[in-house]
N, CA, C and O atoms as a GROMACS GRO file, in nm:
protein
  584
    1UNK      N    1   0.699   1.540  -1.417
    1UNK     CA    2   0.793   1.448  -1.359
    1UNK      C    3   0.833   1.497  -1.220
    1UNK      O    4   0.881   1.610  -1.210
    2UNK      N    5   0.811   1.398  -1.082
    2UNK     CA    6   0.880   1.439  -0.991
    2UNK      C    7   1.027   1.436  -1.010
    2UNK      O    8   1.092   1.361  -1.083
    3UNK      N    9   1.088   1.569  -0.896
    3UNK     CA   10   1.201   1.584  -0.894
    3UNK      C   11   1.275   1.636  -0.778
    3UNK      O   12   1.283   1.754  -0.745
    4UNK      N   13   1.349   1.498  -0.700
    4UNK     CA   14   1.429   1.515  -0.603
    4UNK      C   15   1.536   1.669  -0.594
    4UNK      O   16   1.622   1.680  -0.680
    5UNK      N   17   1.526   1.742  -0.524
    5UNK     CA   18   1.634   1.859  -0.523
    5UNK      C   19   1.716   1.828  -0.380
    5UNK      O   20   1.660   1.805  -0.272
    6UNK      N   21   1.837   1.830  -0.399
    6UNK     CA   22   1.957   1.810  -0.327
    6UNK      C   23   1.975   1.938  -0.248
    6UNK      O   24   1.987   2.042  -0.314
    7UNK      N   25   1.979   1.947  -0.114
    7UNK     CA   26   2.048   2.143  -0.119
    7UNK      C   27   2.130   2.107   0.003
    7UNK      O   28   2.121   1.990   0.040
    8UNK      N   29   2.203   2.182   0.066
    8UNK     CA   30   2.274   2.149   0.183
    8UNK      C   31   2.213   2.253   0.318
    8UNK      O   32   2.136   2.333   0.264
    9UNK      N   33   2.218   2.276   0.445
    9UNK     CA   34   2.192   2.354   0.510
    9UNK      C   35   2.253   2.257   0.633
    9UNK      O   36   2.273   2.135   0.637
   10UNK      N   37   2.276   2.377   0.746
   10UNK     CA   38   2.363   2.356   0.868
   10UNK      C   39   2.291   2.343   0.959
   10UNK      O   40   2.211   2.424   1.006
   11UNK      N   41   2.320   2.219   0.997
   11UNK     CA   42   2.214   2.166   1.143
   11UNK      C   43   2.315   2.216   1.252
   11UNK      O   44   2.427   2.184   1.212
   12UNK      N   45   2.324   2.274   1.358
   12UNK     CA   46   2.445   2.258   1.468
   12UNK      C   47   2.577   2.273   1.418
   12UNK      O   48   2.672   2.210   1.465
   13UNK      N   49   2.591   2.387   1.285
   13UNK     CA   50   2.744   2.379   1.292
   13UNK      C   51   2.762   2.264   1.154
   13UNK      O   52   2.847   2.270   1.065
   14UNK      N   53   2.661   2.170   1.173
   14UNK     CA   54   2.738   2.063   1.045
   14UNK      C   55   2.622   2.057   0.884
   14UNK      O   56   2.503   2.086   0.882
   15UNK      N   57   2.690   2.019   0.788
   15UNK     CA   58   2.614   2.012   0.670
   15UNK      C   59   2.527   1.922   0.672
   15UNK      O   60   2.563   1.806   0.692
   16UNK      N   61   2.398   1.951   0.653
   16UNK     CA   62   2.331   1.820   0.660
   16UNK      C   63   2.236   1.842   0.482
   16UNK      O   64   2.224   1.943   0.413
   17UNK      N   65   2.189   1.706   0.458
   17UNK     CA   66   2.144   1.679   0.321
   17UNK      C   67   2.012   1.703   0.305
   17UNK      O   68   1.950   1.597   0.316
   18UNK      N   69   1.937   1.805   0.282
   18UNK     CA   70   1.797   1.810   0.316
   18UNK      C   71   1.725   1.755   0.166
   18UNK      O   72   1.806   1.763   0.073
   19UNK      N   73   1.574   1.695   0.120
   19UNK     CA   74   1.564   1.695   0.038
   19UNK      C   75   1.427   1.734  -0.021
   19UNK      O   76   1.332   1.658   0.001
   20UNK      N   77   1.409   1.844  -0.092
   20UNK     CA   78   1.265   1.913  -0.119
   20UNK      C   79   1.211   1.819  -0.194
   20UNK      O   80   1.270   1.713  -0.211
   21UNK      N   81   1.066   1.852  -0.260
   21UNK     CA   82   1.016   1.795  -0.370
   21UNK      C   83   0.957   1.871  -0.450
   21UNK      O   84   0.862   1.932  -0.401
   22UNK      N   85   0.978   1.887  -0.548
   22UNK     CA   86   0.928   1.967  -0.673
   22UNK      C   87   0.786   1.874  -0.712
   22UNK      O   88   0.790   1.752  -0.728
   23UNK      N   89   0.656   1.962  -0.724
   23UNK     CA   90   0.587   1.869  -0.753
   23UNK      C   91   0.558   1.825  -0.913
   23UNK      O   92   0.608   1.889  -1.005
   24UNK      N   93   0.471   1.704  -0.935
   24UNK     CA   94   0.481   1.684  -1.080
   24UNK      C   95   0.362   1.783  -1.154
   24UNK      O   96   0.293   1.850  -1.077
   25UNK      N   97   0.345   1.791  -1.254
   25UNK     CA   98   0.197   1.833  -1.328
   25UNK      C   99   0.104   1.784  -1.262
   25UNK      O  100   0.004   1.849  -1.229
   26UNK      N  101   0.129   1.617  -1.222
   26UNK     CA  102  -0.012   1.580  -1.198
   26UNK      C  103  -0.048   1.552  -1.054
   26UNK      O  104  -0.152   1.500  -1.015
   27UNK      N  105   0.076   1.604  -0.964
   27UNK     CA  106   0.006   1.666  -0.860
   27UNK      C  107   0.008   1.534  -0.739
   27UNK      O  108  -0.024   1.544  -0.621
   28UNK      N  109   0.054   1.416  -0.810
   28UNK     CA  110   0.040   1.295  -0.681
   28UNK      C  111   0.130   1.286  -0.593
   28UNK      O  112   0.097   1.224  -0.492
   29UNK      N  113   0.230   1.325  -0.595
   29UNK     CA  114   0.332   1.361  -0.484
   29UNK      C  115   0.333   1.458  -0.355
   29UNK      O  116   0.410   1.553  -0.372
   30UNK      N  117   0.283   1.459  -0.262
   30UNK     CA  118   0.299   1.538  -0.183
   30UNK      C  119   0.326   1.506  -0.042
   30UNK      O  120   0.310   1.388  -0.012
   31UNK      N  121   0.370   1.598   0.066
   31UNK     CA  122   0.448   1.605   0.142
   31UNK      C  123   0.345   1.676   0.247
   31UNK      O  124   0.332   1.798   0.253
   32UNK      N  125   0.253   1.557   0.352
   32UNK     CA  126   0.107   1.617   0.371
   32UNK      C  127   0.140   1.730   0.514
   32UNK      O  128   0.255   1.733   0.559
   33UNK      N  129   0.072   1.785   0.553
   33UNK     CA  130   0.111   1.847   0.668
   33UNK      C  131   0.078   1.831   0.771
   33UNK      O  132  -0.032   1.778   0.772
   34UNK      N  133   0.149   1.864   0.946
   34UNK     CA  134   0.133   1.773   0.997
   34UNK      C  135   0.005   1.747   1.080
   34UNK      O  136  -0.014   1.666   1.170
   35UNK      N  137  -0.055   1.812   1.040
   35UNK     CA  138  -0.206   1.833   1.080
   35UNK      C  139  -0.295   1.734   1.017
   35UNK      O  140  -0.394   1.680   1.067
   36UNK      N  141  -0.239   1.716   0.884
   36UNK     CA  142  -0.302   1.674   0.763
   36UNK      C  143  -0.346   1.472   0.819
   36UNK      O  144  -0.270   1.383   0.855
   37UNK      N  145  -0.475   1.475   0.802
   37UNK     CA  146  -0.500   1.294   0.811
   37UNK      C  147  -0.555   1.193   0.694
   37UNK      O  148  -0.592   1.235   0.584
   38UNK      N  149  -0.557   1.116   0.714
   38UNK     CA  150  -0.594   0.998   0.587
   38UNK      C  151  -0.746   0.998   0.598
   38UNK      O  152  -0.806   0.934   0.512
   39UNK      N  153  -0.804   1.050   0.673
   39UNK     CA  154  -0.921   1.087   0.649
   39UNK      C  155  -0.976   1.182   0.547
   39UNK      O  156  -1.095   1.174   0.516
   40UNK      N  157  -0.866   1.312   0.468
   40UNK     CA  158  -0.895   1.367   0.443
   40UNK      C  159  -0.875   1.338   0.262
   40UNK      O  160  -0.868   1.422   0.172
   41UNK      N  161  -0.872   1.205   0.254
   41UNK     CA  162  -0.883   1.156   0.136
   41UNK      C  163  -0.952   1.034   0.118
   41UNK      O  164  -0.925   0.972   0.015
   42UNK      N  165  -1.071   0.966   0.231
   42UNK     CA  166  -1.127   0.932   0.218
   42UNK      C  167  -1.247   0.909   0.082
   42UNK      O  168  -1.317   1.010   0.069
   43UNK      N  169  -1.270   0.832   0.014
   43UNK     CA  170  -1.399   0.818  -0.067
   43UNK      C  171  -1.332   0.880  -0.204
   43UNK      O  172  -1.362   0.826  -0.310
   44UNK      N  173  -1.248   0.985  -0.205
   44UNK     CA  174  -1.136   1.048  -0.364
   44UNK      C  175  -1.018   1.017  -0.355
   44UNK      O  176  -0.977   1.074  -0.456
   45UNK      N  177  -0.898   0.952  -0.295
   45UNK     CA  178  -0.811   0.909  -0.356
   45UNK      C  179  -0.786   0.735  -0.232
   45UNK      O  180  -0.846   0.692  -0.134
   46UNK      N  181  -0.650   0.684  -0.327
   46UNK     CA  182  -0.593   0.588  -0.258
   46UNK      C  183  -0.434   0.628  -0.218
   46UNK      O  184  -0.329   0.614  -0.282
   47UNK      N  185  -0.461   0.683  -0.086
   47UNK     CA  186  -0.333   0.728  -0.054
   47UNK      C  187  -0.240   0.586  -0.026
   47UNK      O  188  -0.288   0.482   0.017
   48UNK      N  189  -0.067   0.610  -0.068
   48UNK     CA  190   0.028   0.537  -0.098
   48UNK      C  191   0.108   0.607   0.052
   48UNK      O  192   0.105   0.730   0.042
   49UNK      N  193   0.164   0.570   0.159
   49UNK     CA  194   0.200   0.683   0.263
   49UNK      C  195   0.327   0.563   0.213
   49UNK      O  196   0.311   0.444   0.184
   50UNK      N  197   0.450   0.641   0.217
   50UNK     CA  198   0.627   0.557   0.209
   50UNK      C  199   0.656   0.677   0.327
   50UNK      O  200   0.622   0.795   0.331
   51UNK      N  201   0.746   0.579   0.432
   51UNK     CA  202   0.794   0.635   0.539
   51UNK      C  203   0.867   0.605   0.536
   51UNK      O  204   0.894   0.494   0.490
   52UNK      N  205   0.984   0.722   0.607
   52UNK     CA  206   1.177   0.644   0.642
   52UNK      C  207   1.168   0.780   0.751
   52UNK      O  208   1.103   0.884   0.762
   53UNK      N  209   1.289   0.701   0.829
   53UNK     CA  210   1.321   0.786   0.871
   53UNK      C  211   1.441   0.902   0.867
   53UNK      O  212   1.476   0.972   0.962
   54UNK      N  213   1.490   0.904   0.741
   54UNK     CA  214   1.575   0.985   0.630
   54UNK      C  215   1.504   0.981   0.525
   54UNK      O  216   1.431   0.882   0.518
   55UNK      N  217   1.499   1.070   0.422
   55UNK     CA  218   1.538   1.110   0.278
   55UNK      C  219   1.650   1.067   0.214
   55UNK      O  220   1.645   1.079   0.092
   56UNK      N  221   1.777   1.007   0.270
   56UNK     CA  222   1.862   0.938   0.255
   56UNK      C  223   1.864   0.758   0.283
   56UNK      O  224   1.951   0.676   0.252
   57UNK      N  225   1.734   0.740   0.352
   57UNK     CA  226   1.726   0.560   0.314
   57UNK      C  227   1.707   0.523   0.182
   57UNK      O  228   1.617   0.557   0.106
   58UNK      N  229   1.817   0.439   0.161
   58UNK     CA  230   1.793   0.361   0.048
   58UNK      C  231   1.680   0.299  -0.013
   58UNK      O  232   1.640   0.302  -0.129
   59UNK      N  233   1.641   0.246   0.083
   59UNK     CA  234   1.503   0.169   0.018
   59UNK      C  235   1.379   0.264  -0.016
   59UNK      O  236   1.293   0.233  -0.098
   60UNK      N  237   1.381   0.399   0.065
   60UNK     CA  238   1.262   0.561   0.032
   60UNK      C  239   1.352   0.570  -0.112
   60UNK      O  240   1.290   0.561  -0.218
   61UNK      N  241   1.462   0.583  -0.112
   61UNK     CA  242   1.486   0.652  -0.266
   61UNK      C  243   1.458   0.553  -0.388
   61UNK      O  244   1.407   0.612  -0.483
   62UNK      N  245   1.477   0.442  -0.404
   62UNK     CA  246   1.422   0.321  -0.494
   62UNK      C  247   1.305   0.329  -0.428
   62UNK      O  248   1.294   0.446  -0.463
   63UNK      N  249   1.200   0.310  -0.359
   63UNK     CA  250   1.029   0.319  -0.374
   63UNK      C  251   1.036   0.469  -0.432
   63UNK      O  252   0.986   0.462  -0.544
   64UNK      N  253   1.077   0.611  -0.405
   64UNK     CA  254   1.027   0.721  -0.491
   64UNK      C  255   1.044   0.699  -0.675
   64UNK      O  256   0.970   0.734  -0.766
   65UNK      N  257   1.187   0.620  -0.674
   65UNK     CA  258   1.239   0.597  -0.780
   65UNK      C  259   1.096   0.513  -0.868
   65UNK      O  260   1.034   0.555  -0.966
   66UNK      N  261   1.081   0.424  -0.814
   66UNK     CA  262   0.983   0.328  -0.874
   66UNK      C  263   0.838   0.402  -0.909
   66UNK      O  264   0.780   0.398  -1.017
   67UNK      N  265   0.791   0.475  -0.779
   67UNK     CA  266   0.712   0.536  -0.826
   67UNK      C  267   0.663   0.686  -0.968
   67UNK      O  268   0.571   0.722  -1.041
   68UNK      N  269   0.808   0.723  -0.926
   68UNK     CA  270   0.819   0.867  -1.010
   68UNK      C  271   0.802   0.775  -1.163
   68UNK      O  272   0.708   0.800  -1.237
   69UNK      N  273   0.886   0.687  -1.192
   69UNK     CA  274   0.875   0.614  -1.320
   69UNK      C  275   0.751   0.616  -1.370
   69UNK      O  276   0.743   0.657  -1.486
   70UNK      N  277   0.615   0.572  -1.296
   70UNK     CA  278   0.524   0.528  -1.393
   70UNK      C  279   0.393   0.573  -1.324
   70UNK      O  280   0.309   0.504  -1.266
   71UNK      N  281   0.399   0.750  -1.352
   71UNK     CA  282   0.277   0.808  -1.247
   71UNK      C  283   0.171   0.742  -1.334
   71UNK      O  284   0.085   0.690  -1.263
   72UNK      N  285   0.148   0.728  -1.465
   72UNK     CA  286   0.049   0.687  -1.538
   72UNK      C  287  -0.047   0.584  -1.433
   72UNK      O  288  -0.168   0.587  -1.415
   73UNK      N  289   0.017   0.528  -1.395
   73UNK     CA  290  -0.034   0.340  -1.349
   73UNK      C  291  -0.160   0.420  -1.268
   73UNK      O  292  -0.282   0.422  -1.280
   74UNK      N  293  -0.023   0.508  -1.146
   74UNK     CA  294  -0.104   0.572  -1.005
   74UNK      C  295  -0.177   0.637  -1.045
   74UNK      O  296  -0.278   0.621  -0.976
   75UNK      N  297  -0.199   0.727  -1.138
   75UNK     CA  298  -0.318   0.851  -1.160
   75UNK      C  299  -0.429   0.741  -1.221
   75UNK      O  300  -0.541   0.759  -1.174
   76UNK      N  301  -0.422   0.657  -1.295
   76UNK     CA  302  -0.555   0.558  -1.348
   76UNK      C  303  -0.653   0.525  -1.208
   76UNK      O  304  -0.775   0.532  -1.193
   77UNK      N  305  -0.531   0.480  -1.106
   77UNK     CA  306  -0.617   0.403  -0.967
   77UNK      C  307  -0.670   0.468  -0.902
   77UNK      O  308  -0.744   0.422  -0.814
   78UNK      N  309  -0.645   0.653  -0.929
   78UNK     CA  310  -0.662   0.756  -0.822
   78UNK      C  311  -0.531   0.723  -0.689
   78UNK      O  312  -0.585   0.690  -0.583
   79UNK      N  313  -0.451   0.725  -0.685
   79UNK     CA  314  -0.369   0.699  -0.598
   79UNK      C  315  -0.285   0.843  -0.614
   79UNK      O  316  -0.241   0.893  -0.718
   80UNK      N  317  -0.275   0.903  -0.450
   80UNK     CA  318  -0.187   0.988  -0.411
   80UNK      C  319  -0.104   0.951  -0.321
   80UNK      O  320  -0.149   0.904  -0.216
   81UNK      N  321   0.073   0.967  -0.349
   81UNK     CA  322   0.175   0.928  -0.268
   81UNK      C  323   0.188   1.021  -0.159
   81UNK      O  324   0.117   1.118  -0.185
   82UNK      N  325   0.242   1.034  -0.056
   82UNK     CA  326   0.226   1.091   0.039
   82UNK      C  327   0.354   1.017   0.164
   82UNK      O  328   0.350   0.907   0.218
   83UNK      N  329   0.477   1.149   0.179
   83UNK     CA  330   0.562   1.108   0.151
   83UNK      C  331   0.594   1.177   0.310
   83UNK      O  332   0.539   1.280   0.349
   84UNK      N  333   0.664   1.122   0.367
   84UNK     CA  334   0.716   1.129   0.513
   84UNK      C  335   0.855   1.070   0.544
   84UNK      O  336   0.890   0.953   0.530
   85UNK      N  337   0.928   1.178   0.592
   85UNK     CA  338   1.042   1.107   0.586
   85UNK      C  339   1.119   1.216   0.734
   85UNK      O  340   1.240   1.227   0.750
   86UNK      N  341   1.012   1.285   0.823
   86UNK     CA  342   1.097   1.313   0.949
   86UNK      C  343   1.006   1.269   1.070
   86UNK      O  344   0.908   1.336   1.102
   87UNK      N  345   1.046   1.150   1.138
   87UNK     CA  346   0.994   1.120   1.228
   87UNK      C  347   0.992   1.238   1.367
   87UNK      O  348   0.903   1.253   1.450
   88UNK      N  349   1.060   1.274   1.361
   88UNK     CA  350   1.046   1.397   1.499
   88UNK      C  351   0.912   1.470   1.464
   88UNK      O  352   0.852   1.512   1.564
   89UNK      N  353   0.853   1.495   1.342
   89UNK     CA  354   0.772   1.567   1.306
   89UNK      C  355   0.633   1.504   1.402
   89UNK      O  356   0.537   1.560   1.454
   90UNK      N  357   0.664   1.406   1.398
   90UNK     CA  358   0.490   1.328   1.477
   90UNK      C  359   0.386   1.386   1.408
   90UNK      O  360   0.309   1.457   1.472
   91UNK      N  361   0.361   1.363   1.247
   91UNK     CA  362   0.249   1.390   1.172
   91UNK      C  363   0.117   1.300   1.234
   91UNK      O  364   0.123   1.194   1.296
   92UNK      N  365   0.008   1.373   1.198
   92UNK     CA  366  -0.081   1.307   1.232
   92UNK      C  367  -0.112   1.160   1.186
   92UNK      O  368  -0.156   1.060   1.244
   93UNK      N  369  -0.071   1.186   1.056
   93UNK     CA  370  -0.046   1.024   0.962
   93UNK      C  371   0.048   0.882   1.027
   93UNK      O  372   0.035   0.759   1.030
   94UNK      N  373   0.164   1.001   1.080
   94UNK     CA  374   0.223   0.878   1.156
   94UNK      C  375   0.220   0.832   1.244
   94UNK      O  376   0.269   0.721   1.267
   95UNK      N  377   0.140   0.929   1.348
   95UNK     CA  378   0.088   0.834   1.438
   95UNK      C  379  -0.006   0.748   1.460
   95UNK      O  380  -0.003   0.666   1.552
   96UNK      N  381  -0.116   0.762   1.360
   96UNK     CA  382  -0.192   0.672   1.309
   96UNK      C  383  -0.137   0.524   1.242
   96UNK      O  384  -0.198   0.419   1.264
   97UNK      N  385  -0.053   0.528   1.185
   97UNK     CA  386   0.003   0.410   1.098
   97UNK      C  387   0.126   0.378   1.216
   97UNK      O  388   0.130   0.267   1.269
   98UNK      N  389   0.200   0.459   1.242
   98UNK     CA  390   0.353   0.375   1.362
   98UNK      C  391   0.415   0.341   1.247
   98UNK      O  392   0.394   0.223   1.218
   99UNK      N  393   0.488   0.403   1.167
   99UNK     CA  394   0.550   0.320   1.098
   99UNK      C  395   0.706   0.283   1.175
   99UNK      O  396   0.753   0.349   1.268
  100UNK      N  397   0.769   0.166   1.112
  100UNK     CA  398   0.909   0.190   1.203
  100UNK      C  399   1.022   0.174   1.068
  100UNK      O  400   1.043   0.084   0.987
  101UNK      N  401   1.078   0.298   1.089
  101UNK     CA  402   1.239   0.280   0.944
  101UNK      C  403   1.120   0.305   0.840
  101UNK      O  404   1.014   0.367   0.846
  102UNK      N  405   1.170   0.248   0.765
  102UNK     CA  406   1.084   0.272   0.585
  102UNK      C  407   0.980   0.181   0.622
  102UNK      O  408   0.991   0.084   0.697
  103UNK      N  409   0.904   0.210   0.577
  103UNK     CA  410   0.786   0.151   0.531
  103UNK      C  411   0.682   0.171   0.458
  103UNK      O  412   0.647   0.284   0.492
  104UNK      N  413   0.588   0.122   0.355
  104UNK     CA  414   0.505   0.123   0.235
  104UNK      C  415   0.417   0.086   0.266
  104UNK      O  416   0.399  -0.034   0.283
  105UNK      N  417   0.292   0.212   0.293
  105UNK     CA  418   0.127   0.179   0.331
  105UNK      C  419   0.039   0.186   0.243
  105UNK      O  420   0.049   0.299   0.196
  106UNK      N  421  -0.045   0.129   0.190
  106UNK     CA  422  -0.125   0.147   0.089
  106UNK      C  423  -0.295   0.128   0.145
  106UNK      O  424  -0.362   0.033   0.187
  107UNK      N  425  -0.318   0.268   0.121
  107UNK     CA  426  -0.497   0.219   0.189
  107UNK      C  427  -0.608   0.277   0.076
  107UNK      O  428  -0.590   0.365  -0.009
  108UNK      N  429  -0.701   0.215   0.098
  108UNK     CA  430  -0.763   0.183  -0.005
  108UNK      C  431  -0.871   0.338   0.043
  108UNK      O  432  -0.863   0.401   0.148
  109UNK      N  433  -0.968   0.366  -0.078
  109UNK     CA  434  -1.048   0.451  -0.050
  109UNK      C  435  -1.160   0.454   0.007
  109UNK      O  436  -1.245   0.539  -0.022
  110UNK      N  437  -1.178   0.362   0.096
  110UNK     CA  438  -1.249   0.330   0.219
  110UNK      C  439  -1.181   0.404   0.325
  110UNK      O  440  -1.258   0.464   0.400
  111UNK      N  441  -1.024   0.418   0.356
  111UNK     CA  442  -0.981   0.477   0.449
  111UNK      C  443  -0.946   0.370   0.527
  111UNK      O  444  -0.928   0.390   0.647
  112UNK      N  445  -0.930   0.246   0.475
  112UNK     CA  446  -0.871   0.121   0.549
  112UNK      C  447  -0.750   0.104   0.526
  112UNK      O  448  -0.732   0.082   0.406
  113UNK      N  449  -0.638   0.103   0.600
  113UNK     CA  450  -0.547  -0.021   0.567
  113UNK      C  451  -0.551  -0.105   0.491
  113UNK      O  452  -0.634  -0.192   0.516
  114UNK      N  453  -0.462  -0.121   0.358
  114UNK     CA  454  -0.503  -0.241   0.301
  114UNK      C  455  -0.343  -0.361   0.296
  114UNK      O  456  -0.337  -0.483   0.284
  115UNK      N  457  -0.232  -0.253   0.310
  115UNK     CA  458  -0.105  -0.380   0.251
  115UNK      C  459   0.048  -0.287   0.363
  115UNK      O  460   0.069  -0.166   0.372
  116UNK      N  461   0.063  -0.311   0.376
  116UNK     CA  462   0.195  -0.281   0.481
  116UNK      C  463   0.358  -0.359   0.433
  116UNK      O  464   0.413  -0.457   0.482
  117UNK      N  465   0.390  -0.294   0.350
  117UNK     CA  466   0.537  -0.362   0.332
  117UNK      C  467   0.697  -0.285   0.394
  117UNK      O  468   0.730  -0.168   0.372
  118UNK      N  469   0.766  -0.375   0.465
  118UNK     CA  470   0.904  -0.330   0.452
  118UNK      C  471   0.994  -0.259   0.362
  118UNK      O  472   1.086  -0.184   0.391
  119UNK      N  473   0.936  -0.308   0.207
  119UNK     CA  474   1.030  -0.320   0.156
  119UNK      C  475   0.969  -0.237   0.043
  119UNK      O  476   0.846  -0.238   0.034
  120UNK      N  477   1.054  -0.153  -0.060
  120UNK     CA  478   1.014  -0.124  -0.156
  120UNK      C  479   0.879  -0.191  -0.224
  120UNK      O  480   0.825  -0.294  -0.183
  121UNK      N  481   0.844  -0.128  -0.310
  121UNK     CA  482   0.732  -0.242  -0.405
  121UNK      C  483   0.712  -0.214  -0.536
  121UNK      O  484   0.674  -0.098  -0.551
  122UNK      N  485   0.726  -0.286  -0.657
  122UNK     CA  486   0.706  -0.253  -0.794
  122UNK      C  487   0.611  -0.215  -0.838
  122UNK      O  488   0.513  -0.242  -0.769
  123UNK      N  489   0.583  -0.139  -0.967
  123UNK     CA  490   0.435  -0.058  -1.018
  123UNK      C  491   0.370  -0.212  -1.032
  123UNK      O  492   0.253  -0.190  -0.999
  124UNK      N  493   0.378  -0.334  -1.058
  124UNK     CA  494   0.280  -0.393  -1.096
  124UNK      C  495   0.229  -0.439  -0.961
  124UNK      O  496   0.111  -0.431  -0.927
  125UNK      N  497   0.340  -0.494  -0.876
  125UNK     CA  498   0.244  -0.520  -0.744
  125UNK      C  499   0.212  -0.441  -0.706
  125UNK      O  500   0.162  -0.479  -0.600
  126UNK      N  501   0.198  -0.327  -0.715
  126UNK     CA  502   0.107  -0.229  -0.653
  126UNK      C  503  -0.012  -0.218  -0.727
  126UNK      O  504  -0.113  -0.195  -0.659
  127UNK      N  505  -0.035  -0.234  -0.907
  127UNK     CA  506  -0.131  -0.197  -0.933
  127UNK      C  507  -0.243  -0.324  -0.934
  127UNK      O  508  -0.361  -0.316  -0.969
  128UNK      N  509  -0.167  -0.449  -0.882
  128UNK     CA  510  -0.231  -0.586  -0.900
  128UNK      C  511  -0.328  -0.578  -0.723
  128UNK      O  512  -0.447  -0.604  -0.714
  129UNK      N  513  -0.256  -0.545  -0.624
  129UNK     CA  514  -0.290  -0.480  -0.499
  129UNK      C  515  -0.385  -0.420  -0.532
  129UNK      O  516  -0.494  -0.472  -0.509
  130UNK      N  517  -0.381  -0.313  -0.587
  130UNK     CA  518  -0.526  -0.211  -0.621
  130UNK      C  519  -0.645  -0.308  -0.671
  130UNK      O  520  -0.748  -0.347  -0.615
  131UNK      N  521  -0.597  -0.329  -0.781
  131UNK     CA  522  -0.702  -0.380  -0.896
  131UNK      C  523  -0.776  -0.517  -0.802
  131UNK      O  524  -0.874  -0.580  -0.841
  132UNK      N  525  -0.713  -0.539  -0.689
  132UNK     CA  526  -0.801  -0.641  -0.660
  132UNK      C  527  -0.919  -0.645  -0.541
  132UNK      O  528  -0.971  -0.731  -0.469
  133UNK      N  529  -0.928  -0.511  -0.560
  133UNK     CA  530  -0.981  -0.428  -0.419
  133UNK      C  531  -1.177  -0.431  -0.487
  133UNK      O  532  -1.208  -0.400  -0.601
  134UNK      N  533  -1.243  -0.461  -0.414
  134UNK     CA  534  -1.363  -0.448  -0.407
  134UNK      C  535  -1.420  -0.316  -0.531
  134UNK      O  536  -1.492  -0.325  -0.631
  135UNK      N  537  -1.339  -0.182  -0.457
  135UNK     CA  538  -1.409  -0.042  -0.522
  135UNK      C  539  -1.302  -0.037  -0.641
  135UNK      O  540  -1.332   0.054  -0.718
  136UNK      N  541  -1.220  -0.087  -0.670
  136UNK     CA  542  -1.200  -0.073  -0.822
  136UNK      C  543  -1.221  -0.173  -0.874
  136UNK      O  544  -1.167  -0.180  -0.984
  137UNK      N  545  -1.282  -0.265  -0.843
  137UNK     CA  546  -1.326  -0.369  -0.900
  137UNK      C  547  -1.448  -0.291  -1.015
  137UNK      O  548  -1.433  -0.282  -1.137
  138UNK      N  549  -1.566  -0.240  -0.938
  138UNK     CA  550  -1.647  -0.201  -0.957
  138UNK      C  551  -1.637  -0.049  -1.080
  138UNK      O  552  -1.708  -0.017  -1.176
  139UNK      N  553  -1.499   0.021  -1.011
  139UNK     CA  554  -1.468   0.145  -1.139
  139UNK      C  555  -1.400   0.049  -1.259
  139UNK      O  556  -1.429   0.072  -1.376
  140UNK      N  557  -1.333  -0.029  -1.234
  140UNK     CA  558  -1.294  -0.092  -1.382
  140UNK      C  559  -1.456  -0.100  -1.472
  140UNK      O  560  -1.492  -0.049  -1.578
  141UNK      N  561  -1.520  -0.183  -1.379
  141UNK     CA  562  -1.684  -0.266  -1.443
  141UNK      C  563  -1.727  -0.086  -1.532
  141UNK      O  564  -1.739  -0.071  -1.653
  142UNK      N  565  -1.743   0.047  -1.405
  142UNK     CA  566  -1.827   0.132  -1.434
  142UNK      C  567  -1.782   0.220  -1.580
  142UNK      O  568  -1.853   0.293  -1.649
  143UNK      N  569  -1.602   0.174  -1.603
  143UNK     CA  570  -1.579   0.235  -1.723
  143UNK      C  571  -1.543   0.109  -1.850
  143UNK      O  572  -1.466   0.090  -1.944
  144UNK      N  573  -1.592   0.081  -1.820
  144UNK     CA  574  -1.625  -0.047  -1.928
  144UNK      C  575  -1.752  -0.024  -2.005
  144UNK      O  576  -1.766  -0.003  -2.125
  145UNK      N  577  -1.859  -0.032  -1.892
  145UNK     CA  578  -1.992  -0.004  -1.930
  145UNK      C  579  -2.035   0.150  -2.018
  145UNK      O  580  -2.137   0.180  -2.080
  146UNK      N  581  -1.932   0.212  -1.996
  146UNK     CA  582  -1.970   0.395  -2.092
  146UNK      C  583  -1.944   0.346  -2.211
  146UNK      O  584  -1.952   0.419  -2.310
   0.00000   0.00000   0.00000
């Protein structure tokens, strides 16, 4: 199970809310580095990138919320979340995508762009998003057929 940790530390004199991530068993949560590109999950996973520009936006904590609920769905699709939440950082990811405030990228394992939302998004529209993608079209077909 992912798990948000709360800690405090002093920016300039004042408390500020920092927020780690404990990772789960199964490993889909991570926090890429800033070197790190969407290339480098090309052809093995479907990276999920959620951007804010806090750990304290509302709408990042209901999309982690939604996601932490039901890693089952994401580990079936191969989907790794990949989680950004300090814009000063200028990750390589984000400058590739621009995200602006929160936002929910979902690219397929082609390494394309596939869905760009504002707004939070539920496990089923996300897994209805997937499932309607060309290359899992084809892994549904390939584990059918065993």
């Amino acid at each position: 199970m992912l798990r948000l940790l709360r800690t405090a530390a002093l920016a300039g004199g004042a408390a500020v809310a920092l927020t780690t991530i404990a990772q789960a068993d199964d490993a889909i949560f991570m926090i890429p580095s800033p070197e790190q590109t969407l290339e480098d999950f090309t052809w093995d996973k479907r990276p999920i990138v959620v951007f804010a520009d806090s750990d304290l936006d509302p709408r990042f904590i209901e999309q982690m919320a939604i996601l932490r609920d039901a890693p089952e769905a994401l580990i079936e699709r191969d989907v790794i979340v990949l989680i950004d939440t300090d814009p000063a950082q200028k990750s390589a990811i984000r400058k590739k995508l621009r995200p602006r405030g929160f936002s929910f990228v979902l690219i397929g394992k082609d390494g394309q762009t596939k869905l760009r939302k504002p707004l939070p998004w539920n496990i089923r529209e996300i897994s209805r998003a997937i499932d309607k993608m060309p290359i899992r079209q084809r892994e549904i077909k390939a584990s059918k057929a065993r």
